[in-house]
Residue, then its C-alpha position, 0 to 999 in steps of 0.5 A: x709790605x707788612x709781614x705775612x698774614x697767616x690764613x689761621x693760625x693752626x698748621x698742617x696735619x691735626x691742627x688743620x690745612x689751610x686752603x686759599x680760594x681765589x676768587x669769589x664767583x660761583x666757582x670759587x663759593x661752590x670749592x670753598x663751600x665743598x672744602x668746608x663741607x668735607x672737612x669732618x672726612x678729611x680732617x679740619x680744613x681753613x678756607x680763605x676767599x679772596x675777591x678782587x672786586x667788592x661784591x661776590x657773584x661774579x656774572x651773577x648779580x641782581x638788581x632793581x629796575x623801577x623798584x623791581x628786583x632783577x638779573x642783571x646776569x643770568x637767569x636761569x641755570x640748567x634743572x636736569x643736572x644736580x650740582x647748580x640745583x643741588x647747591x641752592x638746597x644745601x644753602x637754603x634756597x630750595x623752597x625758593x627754586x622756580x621754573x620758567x612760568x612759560x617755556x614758549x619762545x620764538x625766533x625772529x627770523x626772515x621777517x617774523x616771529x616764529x615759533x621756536x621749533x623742537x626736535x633738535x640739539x642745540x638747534x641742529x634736528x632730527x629730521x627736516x620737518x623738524x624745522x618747517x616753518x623756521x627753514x625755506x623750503x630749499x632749506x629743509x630739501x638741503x636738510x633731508x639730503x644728509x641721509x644720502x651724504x657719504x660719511x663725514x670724518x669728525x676727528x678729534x674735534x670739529x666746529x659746530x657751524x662748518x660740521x653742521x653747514x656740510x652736512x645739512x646745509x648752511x640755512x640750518x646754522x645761521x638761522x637756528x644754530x647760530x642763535x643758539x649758540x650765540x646765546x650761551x656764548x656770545x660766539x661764533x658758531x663757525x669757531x665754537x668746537x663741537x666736542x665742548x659746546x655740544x659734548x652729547x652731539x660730538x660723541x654720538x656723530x662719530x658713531x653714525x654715517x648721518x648726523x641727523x641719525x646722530x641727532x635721533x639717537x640721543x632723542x631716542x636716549x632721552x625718551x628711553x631715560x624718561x626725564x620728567x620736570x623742568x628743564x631749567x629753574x630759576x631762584x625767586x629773588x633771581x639767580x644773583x642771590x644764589x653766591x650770596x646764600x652760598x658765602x652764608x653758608x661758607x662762613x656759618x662753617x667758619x671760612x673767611x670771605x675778604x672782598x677787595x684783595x686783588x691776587x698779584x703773585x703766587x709762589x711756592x717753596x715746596x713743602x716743609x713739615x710745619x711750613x705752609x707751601x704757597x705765598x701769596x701778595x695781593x694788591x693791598x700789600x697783604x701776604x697770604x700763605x697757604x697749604x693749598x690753593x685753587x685759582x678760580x678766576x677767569x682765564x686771563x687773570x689765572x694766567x697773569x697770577x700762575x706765571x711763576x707756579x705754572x708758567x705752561x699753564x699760564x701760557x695755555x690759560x692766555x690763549x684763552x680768548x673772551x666775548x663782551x656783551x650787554x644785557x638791557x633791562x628795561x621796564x613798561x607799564x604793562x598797560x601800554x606793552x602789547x607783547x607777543x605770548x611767550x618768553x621772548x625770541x632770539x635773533x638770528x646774526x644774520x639778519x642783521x639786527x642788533x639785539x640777538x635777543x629778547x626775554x619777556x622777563x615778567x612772563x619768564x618768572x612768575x616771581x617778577x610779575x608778582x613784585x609788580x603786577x603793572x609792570x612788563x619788564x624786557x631784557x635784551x642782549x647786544x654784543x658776540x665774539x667778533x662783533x663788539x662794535x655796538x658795545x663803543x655805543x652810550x647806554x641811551x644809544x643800546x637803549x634806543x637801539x633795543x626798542x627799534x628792533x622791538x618795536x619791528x619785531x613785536x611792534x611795541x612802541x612804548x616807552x620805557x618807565x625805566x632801564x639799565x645797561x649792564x656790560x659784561x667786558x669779557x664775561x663769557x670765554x670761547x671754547x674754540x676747535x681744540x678747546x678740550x685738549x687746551x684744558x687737558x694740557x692746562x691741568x696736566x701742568x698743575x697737576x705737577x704742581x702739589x697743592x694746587x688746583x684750577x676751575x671755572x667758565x673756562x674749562x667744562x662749561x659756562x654755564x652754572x652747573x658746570x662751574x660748580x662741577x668743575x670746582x668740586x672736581x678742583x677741590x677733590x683732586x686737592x685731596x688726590x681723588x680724580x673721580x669727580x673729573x672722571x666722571x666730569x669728562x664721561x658725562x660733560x656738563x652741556x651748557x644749554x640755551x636756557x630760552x630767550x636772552x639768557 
């Protein structure tokens, strides 16, 4: 092992803190970039990432299909939140910023496509006629019973799906909810905690005797707010480009990026006036040491790496479990792809089908179609938490296995010009009954450790905005303020369906 590479060569105090983030997905480019960005208020600051892989972005990526440039991760990220928006434009991407050409989906379910109803949180409504055309009639008779149910005892936790199923029948889960929910997470609605999934919904059902009051009261508040504009926005080049412009600006600020340096071992040896506090060896046989850390890798790798620092985080962050996936990009000539109006559909586990979802990708953003306007480029999704089975298959297997279920759903019977299959082996985290207090618990034992600090899809959310949220939170508590993750908890980061396929 070669001898210690320092960070940079200036210490603590006026000569500047040395900060390593590991790991260089959104969450550790958004904590560098704040560190850098903070630097002038809290005196100099040196930041070094460091990513295991050889690109950037995490389960952001793009990529091209038929010389179409792509997402071949997600695509869109919520707009009425400031962090993932406010971020684009501090890293010149704001005139880039687009919403969705059209927001119309659907949902194929008992046999058909039908149109996605509104009036509803994460798919569970305000009232039953909400529903209607979605529902059987016996389902929406299940729905208006909620009013007459004595009220339920939420705790401190509840699962969406069972919480959902007593109150207003099981109908409403697996054929809105489910979806839903398994679109952000690849997960399981039965399993998923309402405090973490669906935070607005968790809050106002512990205040109501029904949850379709519950459902209208945070209506109600959105309309009293008077929120204008798009819901969700994308990035003309694609959502990908955004860890790229965020590591631009990371080094125009003077950090260092190092792809390729796999953490290993972290330890600490206290501070000591003129010393750095933290060690750490990477793969390649380089030592890293550093003043400050924040580990911004996923739960399973966070755990292997805080073994020594943090054994009782460590061992929290295993208990952590993830969903595998795919998303299959597939591109037609547009000639031959007859498609239904809209954004796409999402598909219903208990249907039986393969797909859970389908995005018409080209008529989503307008900044696809534009590249080539004679092409129709689709994407679906296979794979959740519990039923991974499809994923063993070959690329031409998901491939042919997607057009099935278009051609029954839309009847498209054309054949792809070309397609890509993008596996995602663990990339979305399941925030299971409990989830909070888990997190909770994780960053009250880093916290007794000083110079260290946690973020990422595995603790506020998985969605962009949260990441981002939950790396200036980890960079503040560096410097002891707490009030960005106060402010965090009070008002949590939903992570939202943002159409069909996200």
């Amino acid at each position: 092992m070669r001898e210690a590479d320092t960070v940079t060569k200036t210490g603590r105090g006026r000569r500047g803190r040395k900060v390593l983030v590991i790991g260089g997905g959104i969450a550790g480019l958004s904590a560098a970039h704040r560190l850098l960005d903070g630097s002038e208020r809290g005196g100099p600051v040196h930041v070094t990432v460091l990513e295991a892989d050889e690109r950037l972005g995490g389960k952001l990526r793009t990529g091209e299909i038929a010389g179409a440039r792509v997402d071949l991760g997600a695509e869109s990220m919520l707009a009425r939140r400031p962090e993932a928006v406010g971020l684009a434009r501090e890293v010149g991407l704001g005139e880039r910023l687009q919403p969705p050409s059209t927001a119309t989906a659907s949902i194929w379910t008992r046999g058909a496509l039908r149109p996605m109803p509104k009036g509803h949180v994460m798919g569970v409504p305000g009232t039953a006629d909400a529903l209607a055309g979605v529902l059987s009639d016996e389902g929406l008779r299940r729905i208006r019973r909620d009013d007459h149910l004595p009220p339920s005892h939420i705790g401190d936790d509840v699962s969406v799906g069972k919480y959902v199923a007593a109150r207003l029948g099981r109908e409403v889960v697996d054929r809105l909810v489910e979806p839903l929910l398994g679109g952000v997470y690849a997960g399981d609605a039965d399993l998923i905690s309402m405090r973490s999934a669906v935070p607005q919904l968790f809050e106002e059902a512990g205040r109501h005797v029904s949850l379709t009051e519950a459902v209208r009261a945070i209506q109600e508040r959105a309309a009293a707010n008077q929120q204008t504009g798009p819901v969700f926005m994308g990035i003309d080049g694609g959502i990908g480009t955004l860890p790229g412009a965020v590591a631009d600006a990371v080094r125009a600020k003077g950090g260092e990026i190092l792809l390729g340096e796999r953490a290993t071992t972290l330890t600490t040896r206290g501070h000591t006036e003129g010393a750095s506090q933290w060690r750490l060896g990477t793969e390649s046989g380089r030592v890293f040491e550093a003043d400050q850390v924040i580990v911004a890798l996923p739960a399973r790798a966070a755990a292997s790496l805080l073994r020594t620092a943090s054994p009782m985080a460590s061992q929290e962050l295993r208990r952590i479990e993830y969903a595998s996936m795919a998303l299959i990009t597939m591109a037609f000539r547009k000639a031959d792809a007859d498609l239904p109006e809209g954004s796409g559909f999402l598909v219903p586990p208990v249907d039986g089908h393969t797909i859970k979802a389908a995005t018409f990708a080209s008529r989503k953003w307008g900044w696809i179609a534009e590249q080539n306007p004679d092409l129709l480029v689709v994407r679906t999704s296979v794979g959740r938490y519990g039923d991974e089975k499809d994923l063993a298959r070959e690329d031409t297997d998901l491939v042919d296995l997607s057009r099935q279920d278009l051609r029954e759903a839309t009847g498209l019977t054309a054949a792809p010009v070309d397609a890509h299959v993008t596996r995602w082996k663990d990339g979305l985290p399941q925030y299971p009954v409990g989830h909070a207090a888990r997190v909770d618990r994780i960053r009250e034992h880093i916290a007794a450790v000083p110079g260290l600090a946690v973020c990422g899809a595995a603790y506020d959310g998985v969605g962009i905005p949260a990441c981002i949220a939950s790396a200036n939170a980890a960079v503040d508590m560096l410097g002891g303020d707490t009030a960005a993750l106060d402010e965090l908890k009070a008002d949590p980061v939903q992570s939202m369906h943002g159409g069909a396929g996200e």
